[in-house]
DRENDO-1510 file (C-alpha; in Angstrom, 1 decimal, always signed):
<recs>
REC; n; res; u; v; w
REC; 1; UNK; +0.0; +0.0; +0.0 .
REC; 2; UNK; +2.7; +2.4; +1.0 .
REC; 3; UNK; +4.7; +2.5; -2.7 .
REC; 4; UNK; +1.1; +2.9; -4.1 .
REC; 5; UNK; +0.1; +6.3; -1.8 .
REC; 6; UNK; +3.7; +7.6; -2.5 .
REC; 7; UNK; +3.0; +6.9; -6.4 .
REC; 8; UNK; -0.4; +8.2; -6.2 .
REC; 9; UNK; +1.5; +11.3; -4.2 .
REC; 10; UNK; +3.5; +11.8; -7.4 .
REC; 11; UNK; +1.4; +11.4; -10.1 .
REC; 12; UNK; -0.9; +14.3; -8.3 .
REC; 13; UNK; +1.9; +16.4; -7.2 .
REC; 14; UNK; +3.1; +16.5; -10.9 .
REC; 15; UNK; +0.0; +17.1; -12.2 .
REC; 16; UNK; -1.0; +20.0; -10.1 .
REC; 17; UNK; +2.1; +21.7; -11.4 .
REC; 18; UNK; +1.8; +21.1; -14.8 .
REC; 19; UNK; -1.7; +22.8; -14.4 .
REC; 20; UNK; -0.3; +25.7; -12.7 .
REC; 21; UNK; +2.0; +26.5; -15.3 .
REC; 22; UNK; -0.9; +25.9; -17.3 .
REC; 23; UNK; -2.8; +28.6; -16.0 .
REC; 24; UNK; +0.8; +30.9; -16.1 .
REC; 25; UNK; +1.0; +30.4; -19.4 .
REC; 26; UNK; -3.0; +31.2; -20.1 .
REC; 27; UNK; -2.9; +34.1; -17.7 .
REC; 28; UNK; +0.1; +36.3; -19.0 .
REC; 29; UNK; -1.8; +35.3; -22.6 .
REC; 30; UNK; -4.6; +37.3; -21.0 .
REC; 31; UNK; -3.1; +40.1; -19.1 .
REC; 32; UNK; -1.6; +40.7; -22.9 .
REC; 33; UNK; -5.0; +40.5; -24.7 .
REC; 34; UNK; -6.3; +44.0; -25.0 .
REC; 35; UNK; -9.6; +43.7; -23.5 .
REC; 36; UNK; -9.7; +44.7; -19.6 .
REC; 37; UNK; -12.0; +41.8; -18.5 .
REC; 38; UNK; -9.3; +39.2; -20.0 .
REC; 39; UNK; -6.6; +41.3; -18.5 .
REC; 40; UNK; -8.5; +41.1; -15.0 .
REC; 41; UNK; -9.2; +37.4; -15.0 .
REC; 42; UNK; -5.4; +36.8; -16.5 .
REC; 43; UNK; -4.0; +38.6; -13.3 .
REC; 44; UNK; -6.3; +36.3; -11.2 .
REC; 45; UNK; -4.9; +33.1; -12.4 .
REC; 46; UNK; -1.2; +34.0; -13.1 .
REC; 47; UNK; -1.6; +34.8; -9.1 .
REC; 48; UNK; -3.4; +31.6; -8.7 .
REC; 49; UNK; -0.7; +29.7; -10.8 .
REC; 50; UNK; +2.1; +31.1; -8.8 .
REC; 51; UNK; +0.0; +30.7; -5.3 .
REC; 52; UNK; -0.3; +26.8; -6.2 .
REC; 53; UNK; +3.7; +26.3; -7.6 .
REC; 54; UNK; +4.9; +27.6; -4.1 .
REC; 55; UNK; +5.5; +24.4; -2.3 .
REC; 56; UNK; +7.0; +22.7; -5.8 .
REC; 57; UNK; +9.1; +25.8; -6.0 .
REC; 58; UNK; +10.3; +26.6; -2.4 .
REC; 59; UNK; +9.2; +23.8; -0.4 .
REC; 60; UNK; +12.5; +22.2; -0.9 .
REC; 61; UNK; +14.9; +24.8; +0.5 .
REC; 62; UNK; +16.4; +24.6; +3.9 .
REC; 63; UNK; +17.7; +28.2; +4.1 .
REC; 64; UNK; +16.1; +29.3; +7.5 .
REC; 65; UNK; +14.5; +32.6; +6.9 .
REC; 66; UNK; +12.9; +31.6; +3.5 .
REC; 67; UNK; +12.0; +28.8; +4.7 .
REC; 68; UNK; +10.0; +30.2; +7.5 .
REC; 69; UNK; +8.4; +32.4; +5.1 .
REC; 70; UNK; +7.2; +29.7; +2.6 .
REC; 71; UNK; +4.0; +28.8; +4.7 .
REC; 72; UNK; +3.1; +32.3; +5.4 .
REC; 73; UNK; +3.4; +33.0; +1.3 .
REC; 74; UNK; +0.3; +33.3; +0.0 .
REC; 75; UNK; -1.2; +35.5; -2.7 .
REC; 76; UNK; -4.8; +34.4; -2.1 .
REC; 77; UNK; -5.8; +37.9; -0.8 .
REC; 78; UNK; -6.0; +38.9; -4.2 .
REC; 79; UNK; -8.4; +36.0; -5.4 .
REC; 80; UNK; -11.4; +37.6; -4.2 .
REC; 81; UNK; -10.7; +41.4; -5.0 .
REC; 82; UNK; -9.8; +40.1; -8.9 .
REC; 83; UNK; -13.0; +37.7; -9.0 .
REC; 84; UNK; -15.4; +40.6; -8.0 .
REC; 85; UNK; -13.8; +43.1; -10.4 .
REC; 86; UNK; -13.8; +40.4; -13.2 .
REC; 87; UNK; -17.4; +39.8; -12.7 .
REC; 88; UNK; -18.6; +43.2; -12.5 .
REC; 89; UNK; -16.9; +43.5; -16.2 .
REC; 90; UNK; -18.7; +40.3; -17.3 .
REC; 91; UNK; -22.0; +41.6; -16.8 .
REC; 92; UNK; -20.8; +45.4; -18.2 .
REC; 93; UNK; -20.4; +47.3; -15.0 .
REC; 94; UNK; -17.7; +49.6; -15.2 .
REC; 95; UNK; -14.8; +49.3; -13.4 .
REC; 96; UNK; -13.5; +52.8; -12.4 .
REC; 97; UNK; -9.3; +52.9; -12.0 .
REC; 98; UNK; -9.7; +54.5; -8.7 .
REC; 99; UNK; -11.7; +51.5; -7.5 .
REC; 100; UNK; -9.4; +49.1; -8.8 .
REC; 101; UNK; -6.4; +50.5; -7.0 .
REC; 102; UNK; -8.4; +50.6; -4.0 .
REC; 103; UNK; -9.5; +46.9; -3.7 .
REC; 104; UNK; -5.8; +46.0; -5.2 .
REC; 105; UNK; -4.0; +48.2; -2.2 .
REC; 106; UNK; -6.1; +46.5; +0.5 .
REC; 107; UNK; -5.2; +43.0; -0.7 .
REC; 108; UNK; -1.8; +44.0; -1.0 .
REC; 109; UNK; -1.3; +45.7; +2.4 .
REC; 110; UNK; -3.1; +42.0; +3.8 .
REC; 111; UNK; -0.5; +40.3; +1.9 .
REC; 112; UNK; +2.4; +42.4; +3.1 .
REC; 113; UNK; +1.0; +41.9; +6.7 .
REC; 114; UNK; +1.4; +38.0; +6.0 .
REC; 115; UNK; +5.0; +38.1; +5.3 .
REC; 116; UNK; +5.6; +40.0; +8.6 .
REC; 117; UNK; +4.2; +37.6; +10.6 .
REC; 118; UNK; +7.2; +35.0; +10.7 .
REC; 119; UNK; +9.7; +38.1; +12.2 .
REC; 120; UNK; +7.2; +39.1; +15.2 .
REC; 121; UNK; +5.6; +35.2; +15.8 .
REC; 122; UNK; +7.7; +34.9; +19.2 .
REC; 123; UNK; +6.5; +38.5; +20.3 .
REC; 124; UNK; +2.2; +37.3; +20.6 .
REC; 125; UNK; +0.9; +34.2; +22.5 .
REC; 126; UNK; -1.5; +34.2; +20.1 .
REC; 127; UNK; -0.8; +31.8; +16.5 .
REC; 128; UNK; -0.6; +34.6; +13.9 .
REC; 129; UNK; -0.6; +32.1; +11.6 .
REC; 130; UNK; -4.3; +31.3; +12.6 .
REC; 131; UNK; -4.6; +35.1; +12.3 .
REC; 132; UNK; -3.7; +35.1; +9.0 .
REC; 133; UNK; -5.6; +32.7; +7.7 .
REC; 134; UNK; -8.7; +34.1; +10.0 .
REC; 135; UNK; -8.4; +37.2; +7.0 .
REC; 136; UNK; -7.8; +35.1; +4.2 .
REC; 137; UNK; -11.5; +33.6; +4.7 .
REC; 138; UNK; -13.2; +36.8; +5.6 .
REC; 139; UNK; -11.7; +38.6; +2.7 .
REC; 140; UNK; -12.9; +35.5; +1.0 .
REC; 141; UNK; -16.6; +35.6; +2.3 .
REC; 142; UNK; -16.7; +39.2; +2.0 .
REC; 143; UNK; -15.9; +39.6; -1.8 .
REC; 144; UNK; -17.9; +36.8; -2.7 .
REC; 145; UNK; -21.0; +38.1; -0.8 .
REC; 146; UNK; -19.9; +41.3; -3.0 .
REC; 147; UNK; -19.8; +39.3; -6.5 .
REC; 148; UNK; -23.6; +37.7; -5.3 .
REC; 149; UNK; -24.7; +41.2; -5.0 .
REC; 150; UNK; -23.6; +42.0; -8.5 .
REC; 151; UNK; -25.4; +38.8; -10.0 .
REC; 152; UNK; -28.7; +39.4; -8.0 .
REC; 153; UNK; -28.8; +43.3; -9.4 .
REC; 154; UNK; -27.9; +42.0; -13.1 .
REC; 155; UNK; -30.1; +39.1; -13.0 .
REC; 156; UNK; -31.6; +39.6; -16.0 .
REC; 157; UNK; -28.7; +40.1; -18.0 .
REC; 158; UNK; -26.5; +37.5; -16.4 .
REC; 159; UNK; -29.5; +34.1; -17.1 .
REC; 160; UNK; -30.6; +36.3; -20.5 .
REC; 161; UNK; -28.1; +36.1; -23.6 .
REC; 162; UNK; -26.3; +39.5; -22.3 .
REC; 163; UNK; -24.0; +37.0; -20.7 .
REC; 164; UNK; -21.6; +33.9; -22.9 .
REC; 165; UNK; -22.2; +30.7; -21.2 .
REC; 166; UNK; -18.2; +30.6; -21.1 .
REC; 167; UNK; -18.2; +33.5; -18.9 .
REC; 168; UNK; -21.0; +31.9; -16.9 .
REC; 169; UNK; -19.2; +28.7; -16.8 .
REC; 170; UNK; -15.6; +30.7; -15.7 .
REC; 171; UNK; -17.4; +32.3; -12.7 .
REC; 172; UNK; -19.1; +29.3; -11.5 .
REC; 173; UNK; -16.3; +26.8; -11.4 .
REC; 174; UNK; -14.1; +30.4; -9.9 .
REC; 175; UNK; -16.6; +30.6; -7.1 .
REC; 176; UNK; -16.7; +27.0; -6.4 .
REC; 177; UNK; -13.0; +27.0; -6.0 .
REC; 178; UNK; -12.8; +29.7; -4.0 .
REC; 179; UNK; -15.7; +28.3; -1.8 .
REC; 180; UNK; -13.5; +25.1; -1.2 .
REC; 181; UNK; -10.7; +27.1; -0.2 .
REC; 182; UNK; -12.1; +29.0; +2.2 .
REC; 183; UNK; -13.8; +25.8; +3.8 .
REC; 184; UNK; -10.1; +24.5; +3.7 .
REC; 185; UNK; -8.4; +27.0; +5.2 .
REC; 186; UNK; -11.4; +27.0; +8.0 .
REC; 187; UNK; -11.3; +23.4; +9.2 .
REC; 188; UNK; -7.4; +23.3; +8.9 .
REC; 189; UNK; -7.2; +26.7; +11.2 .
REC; 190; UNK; -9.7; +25.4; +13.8 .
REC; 191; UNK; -9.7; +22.0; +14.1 .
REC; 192; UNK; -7.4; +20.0; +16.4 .
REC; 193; UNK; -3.8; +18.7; +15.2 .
REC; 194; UNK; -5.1; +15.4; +15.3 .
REC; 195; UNK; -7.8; +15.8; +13.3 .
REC; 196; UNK; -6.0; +17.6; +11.0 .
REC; 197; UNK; -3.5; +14.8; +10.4 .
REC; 198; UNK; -6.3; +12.1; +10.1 .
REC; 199; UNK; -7.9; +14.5; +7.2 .
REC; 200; UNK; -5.0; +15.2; +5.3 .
REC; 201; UNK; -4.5; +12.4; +2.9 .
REC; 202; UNK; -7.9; +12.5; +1.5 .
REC; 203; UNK; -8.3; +16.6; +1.9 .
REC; 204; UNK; -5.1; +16.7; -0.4 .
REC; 205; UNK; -6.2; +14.6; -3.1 .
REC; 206; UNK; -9.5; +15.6; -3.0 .
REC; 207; UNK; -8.4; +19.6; -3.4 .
REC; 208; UNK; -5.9; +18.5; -5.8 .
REC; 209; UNK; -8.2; +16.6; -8.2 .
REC; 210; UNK; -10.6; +19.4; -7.8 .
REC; 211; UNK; -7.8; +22.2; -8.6 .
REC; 212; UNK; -6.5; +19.9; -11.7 .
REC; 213; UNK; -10.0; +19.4; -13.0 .
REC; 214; UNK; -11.4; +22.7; -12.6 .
REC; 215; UNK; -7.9; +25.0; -13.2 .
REC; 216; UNK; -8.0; +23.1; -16.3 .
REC; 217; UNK; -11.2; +23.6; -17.6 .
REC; 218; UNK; -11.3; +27.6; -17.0 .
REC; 219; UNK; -7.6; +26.9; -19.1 .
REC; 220; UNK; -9.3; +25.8; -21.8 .
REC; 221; UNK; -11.9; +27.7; -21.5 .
REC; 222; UNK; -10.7; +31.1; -21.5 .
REC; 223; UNK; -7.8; +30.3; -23.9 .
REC; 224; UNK; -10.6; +30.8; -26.8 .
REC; 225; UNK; -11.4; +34.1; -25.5 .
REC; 226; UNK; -7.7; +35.8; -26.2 .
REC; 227; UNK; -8.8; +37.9; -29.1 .
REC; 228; UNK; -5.6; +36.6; -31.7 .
REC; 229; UNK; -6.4; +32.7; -30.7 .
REC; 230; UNK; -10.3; +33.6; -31.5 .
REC; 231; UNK; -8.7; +34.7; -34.9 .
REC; 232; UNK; -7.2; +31.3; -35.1 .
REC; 233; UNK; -9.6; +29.3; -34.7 .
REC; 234; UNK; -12.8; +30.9; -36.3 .
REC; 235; UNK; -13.2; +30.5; -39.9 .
REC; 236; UNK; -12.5; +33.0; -42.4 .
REC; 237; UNK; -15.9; +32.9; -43.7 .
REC; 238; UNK; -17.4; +33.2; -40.4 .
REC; 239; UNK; -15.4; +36.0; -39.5 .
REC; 240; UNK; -16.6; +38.4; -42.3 .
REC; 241; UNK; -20.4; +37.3; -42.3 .
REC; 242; UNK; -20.4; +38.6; -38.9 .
REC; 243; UNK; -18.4; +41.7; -39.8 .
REC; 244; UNK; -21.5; +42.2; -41.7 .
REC; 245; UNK; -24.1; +41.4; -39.3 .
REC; 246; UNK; -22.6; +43.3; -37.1 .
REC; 247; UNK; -22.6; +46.6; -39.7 .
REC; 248; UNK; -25.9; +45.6; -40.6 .
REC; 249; UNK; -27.5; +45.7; -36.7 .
REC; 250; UNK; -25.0; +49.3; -36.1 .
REC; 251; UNK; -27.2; +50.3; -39.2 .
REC; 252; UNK; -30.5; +49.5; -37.7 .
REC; 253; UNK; -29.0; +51.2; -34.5 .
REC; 254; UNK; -28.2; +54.3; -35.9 .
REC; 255; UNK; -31.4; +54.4; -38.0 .
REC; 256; UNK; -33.5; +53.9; -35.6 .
REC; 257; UNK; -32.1; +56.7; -33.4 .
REC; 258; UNK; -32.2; +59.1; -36.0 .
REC; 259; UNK; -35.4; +58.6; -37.8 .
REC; 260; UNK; -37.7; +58.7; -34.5 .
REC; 261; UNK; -34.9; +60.9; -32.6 .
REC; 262; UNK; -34.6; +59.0; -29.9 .
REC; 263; UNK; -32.3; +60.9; -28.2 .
REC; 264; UNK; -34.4; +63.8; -27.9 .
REC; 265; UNK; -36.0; +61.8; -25.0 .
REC; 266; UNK; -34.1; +62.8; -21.5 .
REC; 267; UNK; -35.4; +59.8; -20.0 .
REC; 268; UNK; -34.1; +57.2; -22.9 .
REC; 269; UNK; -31.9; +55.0; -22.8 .
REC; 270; UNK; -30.8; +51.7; -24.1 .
REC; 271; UNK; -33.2; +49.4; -22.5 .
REC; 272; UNK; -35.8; +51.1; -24.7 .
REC; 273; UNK; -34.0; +51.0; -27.9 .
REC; 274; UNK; -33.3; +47.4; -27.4 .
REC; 275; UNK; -37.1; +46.6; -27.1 .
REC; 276; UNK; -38.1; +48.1; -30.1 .
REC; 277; UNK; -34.6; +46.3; -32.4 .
REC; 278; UNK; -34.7; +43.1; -30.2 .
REC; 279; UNK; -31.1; +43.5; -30.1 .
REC; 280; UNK; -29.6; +43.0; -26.4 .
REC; 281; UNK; -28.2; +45.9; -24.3 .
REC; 282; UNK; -24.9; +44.2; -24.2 .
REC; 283; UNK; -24.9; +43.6; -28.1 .
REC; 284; UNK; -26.2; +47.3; -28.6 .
REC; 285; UNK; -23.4; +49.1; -26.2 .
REC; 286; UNK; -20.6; +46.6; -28.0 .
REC; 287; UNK; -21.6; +47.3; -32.0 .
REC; 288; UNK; -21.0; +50.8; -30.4 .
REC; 289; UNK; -18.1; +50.7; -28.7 .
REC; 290; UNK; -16.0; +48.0; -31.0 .
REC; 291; UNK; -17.5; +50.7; -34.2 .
REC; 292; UNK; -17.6; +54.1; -33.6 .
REC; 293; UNK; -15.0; +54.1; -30.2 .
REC; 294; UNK; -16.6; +55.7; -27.9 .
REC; 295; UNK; -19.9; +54.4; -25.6 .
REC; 296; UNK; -23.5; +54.9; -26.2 .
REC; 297; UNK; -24.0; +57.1; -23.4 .
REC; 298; UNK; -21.5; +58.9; -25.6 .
REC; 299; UNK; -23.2; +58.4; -28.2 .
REC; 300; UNK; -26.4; +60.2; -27.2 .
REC; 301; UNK; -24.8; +62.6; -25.9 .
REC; 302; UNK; -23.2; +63.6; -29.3 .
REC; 303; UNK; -26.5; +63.4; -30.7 .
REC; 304; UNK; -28.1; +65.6; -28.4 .
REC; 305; UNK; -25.0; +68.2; -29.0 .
REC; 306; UNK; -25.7; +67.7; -33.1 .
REC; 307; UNK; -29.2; +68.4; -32.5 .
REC; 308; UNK; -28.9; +71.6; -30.5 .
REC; 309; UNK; -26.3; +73.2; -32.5 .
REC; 310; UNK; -28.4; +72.2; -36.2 .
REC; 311; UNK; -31.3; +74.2; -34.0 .
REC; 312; UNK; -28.7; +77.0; -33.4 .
REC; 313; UNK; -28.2; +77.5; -37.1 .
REC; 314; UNK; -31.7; +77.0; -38.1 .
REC; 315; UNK; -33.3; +79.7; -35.6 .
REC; 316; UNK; -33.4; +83.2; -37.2 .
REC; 317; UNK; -33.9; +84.9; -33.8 .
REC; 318; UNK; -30.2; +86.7; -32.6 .
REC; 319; UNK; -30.8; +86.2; -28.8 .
REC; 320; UNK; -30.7; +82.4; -29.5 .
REC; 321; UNK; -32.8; +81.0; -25.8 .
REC; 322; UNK; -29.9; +78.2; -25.5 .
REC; 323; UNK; -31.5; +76.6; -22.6 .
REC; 324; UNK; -34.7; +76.1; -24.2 .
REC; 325; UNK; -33.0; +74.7; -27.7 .
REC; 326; UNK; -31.1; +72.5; -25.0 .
REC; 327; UNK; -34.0; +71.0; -23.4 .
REC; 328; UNK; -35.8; +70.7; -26.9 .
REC; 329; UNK; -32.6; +68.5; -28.3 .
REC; 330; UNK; -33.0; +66.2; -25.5 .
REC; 331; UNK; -30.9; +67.3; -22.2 .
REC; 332; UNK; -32.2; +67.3; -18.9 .
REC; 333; UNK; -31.0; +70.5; -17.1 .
REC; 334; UNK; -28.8; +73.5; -18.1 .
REC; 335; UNK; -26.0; +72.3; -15.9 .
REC; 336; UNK; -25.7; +68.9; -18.0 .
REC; 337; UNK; -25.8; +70.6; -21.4 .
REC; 338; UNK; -23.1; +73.0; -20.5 .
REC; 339; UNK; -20.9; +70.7; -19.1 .
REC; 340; UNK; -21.0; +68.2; -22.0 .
REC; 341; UNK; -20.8; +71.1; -24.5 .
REC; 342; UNK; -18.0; +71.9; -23.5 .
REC; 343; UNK; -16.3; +68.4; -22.7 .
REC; 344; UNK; -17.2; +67.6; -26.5 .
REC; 345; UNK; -16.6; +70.8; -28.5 .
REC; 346; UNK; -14.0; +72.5; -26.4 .
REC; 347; UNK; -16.4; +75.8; -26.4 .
REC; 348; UNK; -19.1; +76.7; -24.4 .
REC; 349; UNK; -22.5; +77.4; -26.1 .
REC; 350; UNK; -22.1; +80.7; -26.0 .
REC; 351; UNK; -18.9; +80.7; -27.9 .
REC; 352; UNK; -20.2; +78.3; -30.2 .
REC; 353; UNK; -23.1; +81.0; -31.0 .
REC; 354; UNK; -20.4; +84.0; -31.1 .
REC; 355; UNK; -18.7; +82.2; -33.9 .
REC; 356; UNK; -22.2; +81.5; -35.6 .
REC; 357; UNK; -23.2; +85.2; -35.6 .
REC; 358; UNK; -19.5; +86.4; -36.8 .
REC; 359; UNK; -20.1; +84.0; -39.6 .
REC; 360; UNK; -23.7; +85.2; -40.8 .
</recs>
């Protein structure tokens, strides 16, 4: 029996690292990739790669500092700050820079705090071990409760076809991982020594087969979402008929918005336009965006400013009532029109009618 658990031992041991260079190999494909939801989940498992090559890589030295530090190394504070942000960019909420440093800096300063630990362990009673793994599962919890909060707002969108099935897939087999781990780290921290020993050969090769199995998968998976591999592996044919659908449904878009002026409508927006095209939000706001470059907030916007200023030119009356011609094109408030007027055309209105009276 003994040969056959020390074979078994291997067999796992080498397949769990071959995975994790796996997802190394996948993720730095991804961080590469152009697209920020690729970069985001490309971070996550080039992290979650190195996180799980740790004990292959260091768990063999004997130098006494590092190896002190080797159990304490873990870069798991990041899973959960990376999941949430990748999720919110698979069901197209934006993610703001400012909030991505933020939830980055806190992981990091958690993760710093970890590699302290080992220098100051003789100076508490308390295990700061147990402490840090205490944090690893509340940050855990607490962005996952976060991500669930983002899925029941988006509900819609995320069972509807706003959402690929690979994405779905991705973020169910993440969460299930991460759900494991924190259970993990939880009955390792609190139960006794004992127990703990009795567990371990089956809690190993259980959370091995599951991280070989599901690491994997999301591999896979998400390999056929880098944008030059997608190339690849799509057809030719393929590729230009839906070059063509897609200029086809940015036509229907555009028309639609300009023969019923849609935009003149403060209260519009893209919920509405997809009802009456039966062409998702998510497809409308991508033709948009991959097209013309800018969003379809934007995109109104512009209209709105088109609109006002073809009213500027049309009315023969010299005072020009800006705020009224404003309203009429579609904005909601003075405040809104001049600040968009500006951020657009680099004038304000009142500029912009100067120059129109100087040129009649």
């Amino acid at each position: 029996m003994e040969p056959f658990e020390m074979d078994v031992f291997s067999v796992m041991s080498g397949a769990a690292s071959l995975v994790s260079a796996q997802l190394l190999i996948v993720g730095v494909l991804l961080i590469l990739d152009r697209r920020r939801k690729n970069q985001l989940i490309g971070i996550f498992l080039v992290l979650y790669g190195l996180n799980s090559l740790k004990v292959t890589l260091l768990g063999e030295t004997s130098a006494g500092w590092l190896s002190e530090l080797i159990p304490y190394f873990t870069l798991s504070f990041f899973y959960g700050p990376l999941y949430y942000l990748y999720c919110q960019r698979i069901v197209h909420q934006k993610v703001r820079k400012n909030q991505l440093i933020l939830h980055l800096a806190i992981a990091a300063f958690f993760f710093l705090l970890t590699l302290l630990l080992p220098f100051y362990q003789n100076y508490f009673i308390i295990s700061l071990g147990r402490v840090a793994n205490t944090l690893l599962v509340v940050s855990l919890f607490t962005y996952m409760l976060f991500t669930m909060k983002v899925f029941v707002t988006r509900v819609t969108l995320v069972i509807r076809r706003g959402v690929k099935w690979k994405y779905k897939l991705t973020m169910a087999i993440i969460f299930s991982q991460m759900t494991l781990s924190a259970v993990i780290v939880v009955l390792y921290n609190y139960l006794s020594e004992k127990a703990v020993l009795s567990l371990y050969p089956y809690s190993y090769y259980i959370n091995e087969g599951i991280f070989i199995l599901t690491s994997s998968t999301v591999s896979v998976i998400l390999i056929t979402e880098i944008s030059w591999i997608k190339n690849l592996v799509t057809p030719e044919k393929i590729r230009i008929d839906k070059k063509c659908q897609d200029s086809h449904s940015l036509d229907r878009i555009m028309s639609e918005l300009r023969d019923r002026e849609l935009y003149r409508d403060p209260d519009f927006n893209i919920h509405q336009l997809s009802g009456s095209i039966d062409i998702s939000p998510p497809r409308i706001s991508k033709l948009v965006t991959d097209s013309l470059s800018i969003s379809f907030r934007d995109l109104i916007v512009q209209m709105k400013i088109a609109e006002f200023k073809k009213q500027v030119m049309l009315d023969n009356d010299s005072k020009y009532d800006l705020v009224s011609i404003a309203l009429e094109s579609g904005f909601r408030s003075k405040a809104t029109f001049y600040r968009n007027f500006k951020k657009w055309e680099g004038i304000t209105p009142n500029e912009f009618v100067k120059q129109i009276r100087n040129d009649q």
